[in-house]
N, C-alpha and C positions, 0 to 999 in steps of 0.2 A: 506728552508735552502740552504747554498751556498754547490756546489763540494767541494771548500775548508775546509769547515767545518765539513765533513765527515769522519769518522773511515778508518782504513785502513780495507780491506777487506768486509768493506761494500759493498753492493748492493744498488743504488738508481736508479731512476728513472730521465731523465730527462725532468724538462718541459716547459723551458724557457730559455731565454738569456736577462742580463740586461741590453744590450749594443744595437748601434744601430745595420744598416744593413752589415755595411762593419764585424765586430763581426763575423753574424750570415752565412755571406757568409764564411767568413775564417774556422767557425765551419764546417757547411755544407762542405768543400772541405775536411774537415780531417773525414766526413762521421760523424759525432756527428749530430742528430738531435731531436727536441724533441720529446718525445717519449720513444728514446732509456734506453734501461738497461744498465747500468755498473756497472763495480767491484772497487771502490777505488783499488788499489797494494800499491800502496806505494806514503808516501810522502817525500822525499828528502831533506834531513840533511841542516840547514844553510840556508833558504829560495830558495832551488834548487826547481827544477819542481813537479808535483803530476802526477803519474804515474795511469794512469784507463786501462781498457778495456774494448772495445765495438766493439760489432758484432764479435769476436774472434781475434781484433788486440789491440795491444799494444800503447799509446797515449800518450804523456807526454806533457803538459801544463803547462803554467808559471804560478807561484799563481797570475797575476794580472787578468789573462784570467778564472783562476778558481774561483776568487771569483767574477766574472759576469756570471757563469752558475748557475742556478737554479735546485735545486734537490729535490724530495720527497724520502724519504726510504721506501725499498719493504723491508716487513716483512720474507716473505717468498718465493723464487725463485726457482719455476720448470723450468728443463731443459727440 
């Protein structure tokens, strides 16, 4: 499943990037790696950014960057 395609308030997993290196470098600098948990927040009215959280900061991505991350959904999230 893509990030963009995710519920708000969802938990997934991330496990990939569709994109090439330059992508996974620009990810990697905003600290997204796969691996990581996030929380969808919010997605932004009129094709604006999709708002996640990861590692406790706040991340806002443009849908074209969100639909080249790859997502699996966690069922259930201990803190």
């Amino acid at each position: 499943m893509q990030l963009l395609n995710a519920h708000d308030g969802q938990w997934v997993r991330v496990t990939g990037f569709l994109g090439g290196a330059r992508l996974e470098r620009k990810l990697g600098q905003l600290g997204l790696l796969p691996g990581d948990r996030v929380q969808i927040l919010r997605h932004a009215p009129f094709g604006g950014p999709v708002l996640i959280e990861a590692e406790g900061r706040a991340i806002a991505l443009g849908r074209g960057i969100a639909s080249k991350i790859e997502v699996e959904e966690i069922k259930c999230v201990s803190l």
